[in-house]
C-alpha positions in Angstrom: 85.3 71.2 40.4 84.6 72.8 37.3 80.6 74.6 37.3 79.4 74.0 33.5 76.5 75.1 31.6 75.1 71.6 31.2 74.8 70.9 35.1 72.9 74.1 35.1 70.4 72.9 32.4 70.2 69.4 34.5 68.8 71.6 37.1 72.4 70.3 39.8 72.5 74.4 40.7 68.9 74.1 42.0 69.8 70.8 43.8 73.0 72.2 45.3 70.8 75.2 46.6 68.3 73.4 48.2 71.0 71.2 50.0 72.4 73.7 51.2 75.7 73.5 49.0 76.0 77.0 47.3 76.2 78.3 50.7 78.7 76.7 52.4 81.0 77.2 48.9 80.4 80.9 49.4 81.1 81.1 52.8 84.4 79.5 52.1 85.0 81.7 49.3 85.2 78.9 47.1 83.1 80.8 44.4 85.3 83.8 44.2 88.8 81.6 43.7 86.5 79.3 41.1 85.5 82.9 39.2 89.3 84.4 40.0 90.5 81.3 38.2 88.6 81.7 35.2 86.4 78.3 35.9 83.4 80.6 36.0 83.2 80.8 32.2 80.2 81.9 30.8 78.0 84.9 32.4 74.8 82.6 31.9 76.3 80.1 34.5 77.9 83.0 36.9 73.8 84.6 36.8 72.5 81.2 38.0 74.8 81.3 40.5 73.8 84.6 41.7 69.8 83.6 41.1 70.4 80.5 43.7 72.5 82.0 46.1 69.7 84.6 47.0 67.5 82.3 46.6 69.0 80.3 49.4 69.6 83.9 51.4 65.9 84.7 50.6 65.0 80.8 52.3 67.4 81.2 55.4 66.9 84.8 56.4 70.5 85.3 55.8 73.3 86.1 53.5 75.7 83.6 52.6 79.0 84.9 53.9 77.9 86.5 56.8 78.1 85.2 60.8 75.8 82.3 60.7 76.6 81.1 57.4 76.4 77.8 57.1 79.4 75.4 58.3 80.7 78.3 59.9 81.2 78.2 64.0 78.4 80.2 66.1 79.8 83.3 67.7 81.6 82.5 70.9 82.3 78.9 69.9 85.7 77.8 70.9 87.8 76.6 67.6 87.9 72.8 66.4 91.0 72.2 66.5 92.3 70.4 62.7 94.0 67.5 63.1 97.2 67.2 61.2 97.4 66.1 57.5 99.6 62.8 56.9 102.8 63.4 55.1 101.7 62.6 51.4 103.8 59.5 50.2 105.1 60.4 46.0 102.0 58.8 44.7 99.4 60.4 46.6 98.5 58.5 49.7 100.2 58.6 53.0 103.4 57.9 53.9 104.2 54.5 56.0 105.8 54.9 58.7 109.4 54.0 58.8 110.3 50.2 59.3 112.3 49.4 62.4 115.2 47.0 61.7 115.0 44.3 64.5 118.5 43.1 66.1 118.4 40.0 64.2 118.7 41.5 60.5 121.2 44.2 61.4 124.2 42.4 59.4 125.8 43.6 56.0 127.7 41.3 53.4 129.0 40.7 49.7 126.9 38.4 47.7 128.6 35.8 45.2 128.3 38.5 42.5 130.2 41.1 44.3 127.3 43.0 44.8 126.4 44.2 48.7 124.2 43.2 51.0 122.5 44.8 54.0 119.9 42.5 55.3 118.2 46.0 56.8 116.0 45.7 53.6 114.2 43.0 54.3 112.7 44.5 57.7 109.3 43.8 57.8 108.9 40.7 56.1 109.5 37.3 56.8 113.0 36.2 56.1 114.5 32.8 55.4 118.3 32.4 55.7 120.3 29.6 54.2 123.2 28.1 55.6 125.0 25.9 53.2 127.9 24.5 51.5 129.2 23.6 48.0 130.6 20.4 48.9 127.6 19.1 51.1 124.4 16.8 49.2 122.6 17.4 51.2 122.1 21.7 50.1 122.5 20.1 46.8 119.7 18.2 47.3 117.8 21.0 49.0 119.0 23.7 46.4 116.8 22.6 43.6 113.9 22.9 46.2 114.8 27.3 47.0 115.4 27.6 43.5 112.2 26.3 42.6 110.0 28.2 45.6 112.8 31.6 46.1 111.1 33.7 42.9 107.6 33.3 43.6 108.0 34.6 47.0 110.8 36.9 46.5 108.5 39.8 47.4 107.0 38.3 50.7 109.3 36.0 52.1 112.8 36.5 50.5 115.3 33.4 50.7 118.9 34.4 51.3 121.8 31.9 50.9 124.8 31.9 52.9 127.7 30.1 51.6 130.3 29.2 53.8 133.0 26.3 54.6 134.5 26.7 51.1 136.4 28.1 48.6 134.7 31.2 46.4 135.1 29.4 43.1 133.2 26.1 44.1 130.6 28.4 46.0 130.1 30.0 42.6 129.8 26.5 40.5 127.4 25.8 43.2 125.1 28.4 42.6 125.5 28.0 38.3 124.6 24.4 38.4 121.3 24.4 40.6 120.3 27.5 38.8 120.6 29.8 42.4 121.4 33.2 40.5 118.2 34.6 40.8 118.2 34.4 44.9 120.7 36.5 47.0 123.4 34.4 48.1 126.2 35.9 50.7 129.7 34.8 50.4 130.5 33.4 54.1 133.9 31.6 53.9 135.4 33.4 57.0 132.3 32.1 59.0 131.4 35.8 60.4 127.9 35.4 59.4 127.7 31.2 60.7 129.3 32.3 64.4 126.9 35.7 64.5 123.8 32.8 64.2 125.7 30.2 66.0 125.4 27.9 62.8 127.8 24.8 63.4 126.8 22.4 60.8 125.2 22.1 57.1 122.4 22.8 56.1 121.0 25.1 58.3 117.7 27.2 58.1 117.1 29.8 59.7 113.5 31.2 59.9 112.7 34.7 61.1 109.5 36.1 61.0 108.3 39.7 60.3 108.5 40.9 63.7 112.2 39.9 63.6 111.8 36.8 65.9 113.7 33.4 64.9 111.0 30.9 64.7 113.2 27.9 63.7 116.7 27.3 63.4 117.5 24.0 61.8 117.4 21.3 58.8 114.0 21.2 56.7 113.4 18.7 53.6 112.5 20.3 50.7 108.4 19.5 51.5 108.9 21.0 54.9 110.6 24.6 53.7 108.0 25.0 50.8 105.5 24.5 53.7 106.9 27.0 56.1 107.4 29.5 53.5 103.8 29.4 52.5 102.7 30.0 55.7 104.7 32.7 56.4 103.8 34.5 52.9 100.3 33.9 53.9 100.2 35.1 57.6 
C-alpha cells in the first residue's frame, strides 16, 4: 500500500489513527520496510506520520512498538499457532487438490488419428463411453446424435467413441461421414477395451459418473443420451 500526500489532505492518516491502524502497522514494522522501500516519499507525508503516531501514543499511554502494542500478544500468552498457507496454484489462488483416478477410467488407447489416449484425464467428470461399429445402423443412426451434443459438453461430460468389430479403414470413413472428428474416438478392433467393459453387442453406452461409478451400461436413442448427458453436465 502506497501512503500518498492526497490521503493525507483527505484527512485517511487521522482516520487510521483513531482506529487504531497506524499502530498496529508500526508494531509490525510495516512503516520502516514502507520508508526502507522508498514508498515513504515526501517528508511532508513521513511528518504526518510521525504527528499521528504520537498522537495515538499520547491517546493510549503507550508507545507503538513496545509490549502492549496493539495486535501484539500480552506477556505470558502462549503463541497462536498460524495455520499453514495453501500451496498457491500459477494464477494466484490455491491449488486443487489432486484428482484420484477411479478403477473404471484407468485404461490407455490410440484414437483413430493415431494420437493416444489415457482415459486418466477425464477423472473427475462425468464420462460417456461409446461402443460402436462402422458397419452397424443403428451407431449410424445414433452418430449424428454425439456429434451434434459431444462439443457443447466436451468440457463437462466428454463423449468418447470406441470403435471396434471392424477394420481401421471403414472405422475411419465412419467417423468422416457423420462428422465424428471433433470427439475422441479409440480404435478397438482387437476388442481389449469391449472385454475390459464386458461389451458384447452394438451400440453400447456406457455412463460413468464423476465419482467413477457406472450408472448405465446399455443402448439409448438419440432423445434418451442428449437427456442423460444434460443431467449429468448439470449435477
Amino acid at each position: 500500500m502506497r501512503i500518498s500526500r492526497r490521503w493525507t489532505a483527505a484527512g485517511q492518516l487521522s482516520r487510521w489513527a483513531a482506529a487504531g491502524q497506524l499502530s498496529r502497522w508500526a508494531a509490525a514494522g510495516q512503516l520502516s520496510r514502507w520508508a526502507a522501500a522508498g514508498q515513504l516519499r515526501r517528508g511532508a507525508t513521513a511528518g504526518a506520520l510521525v504527528v499521528a503516531l504520537l498522537g495515538v501514543a499520547a491517546c493510549t499511554g503507550t508507545a507503538p512498538g513496545g509490549p502492549t502494542a496493539a495486535g501484539s500478544a500480552p506477556p505470558g500468552a502462549a503463541p497462536t499457532a498460524t495455520p499453514p498457507s495453501p500451496t498457491a496454484s500459477p494464477t494466484g489462488g490455491p491449488q486443487a487438490a489432486p484428482v484420484q483416478v477411479p478403477d473404471v477410467l484407468r485404461f490407455t488407447g490410440t484414437t483413430l488419428g493415431g494420437a493416444a489416449f489415457d482415459a486418466a484425464q477425464l477423472a473427475g467428470r462425468p464420462v460417456v463411453l461409446w461402443f460402436w461399429a462402422p458397419w452397424c445402423a443403428t451407431c449410424a443412426s445414433q452418430a449424428w446424435t454425439v456429434a451434434e451434443i459431444a462439443p457443447k459438453y466436451r468440457d463437462t461430460v466428454p463423449i468418447v467413441g470406441v470403435a471396434g468389430l471392424g477394420e481401421r479403414k471403414a472405422m475411419k470413413e465412419f467417423v468422416t461421414e457423420f462428422e465424428l472428428d471433433g470427439t475422441p474416438q479409440i480404435e478397438d478392433s482387437k476388442g481389449v477395451l469391449w472385454k475390459r467393459f464386458k461389451v458384447t453387442e452394438q451400440s453400447i453406452f456406457v455412463v460413468i459418473d464423476r465419482s467413477g461409478t457406472v450408472v448405465h451400461q446399455g443402448f439409448l436413442d438419440g432423445e434418451a443420451l442428449t437427456a442423460r448427458v444434460a443431467a449429468l453436465a448439470g449435477a
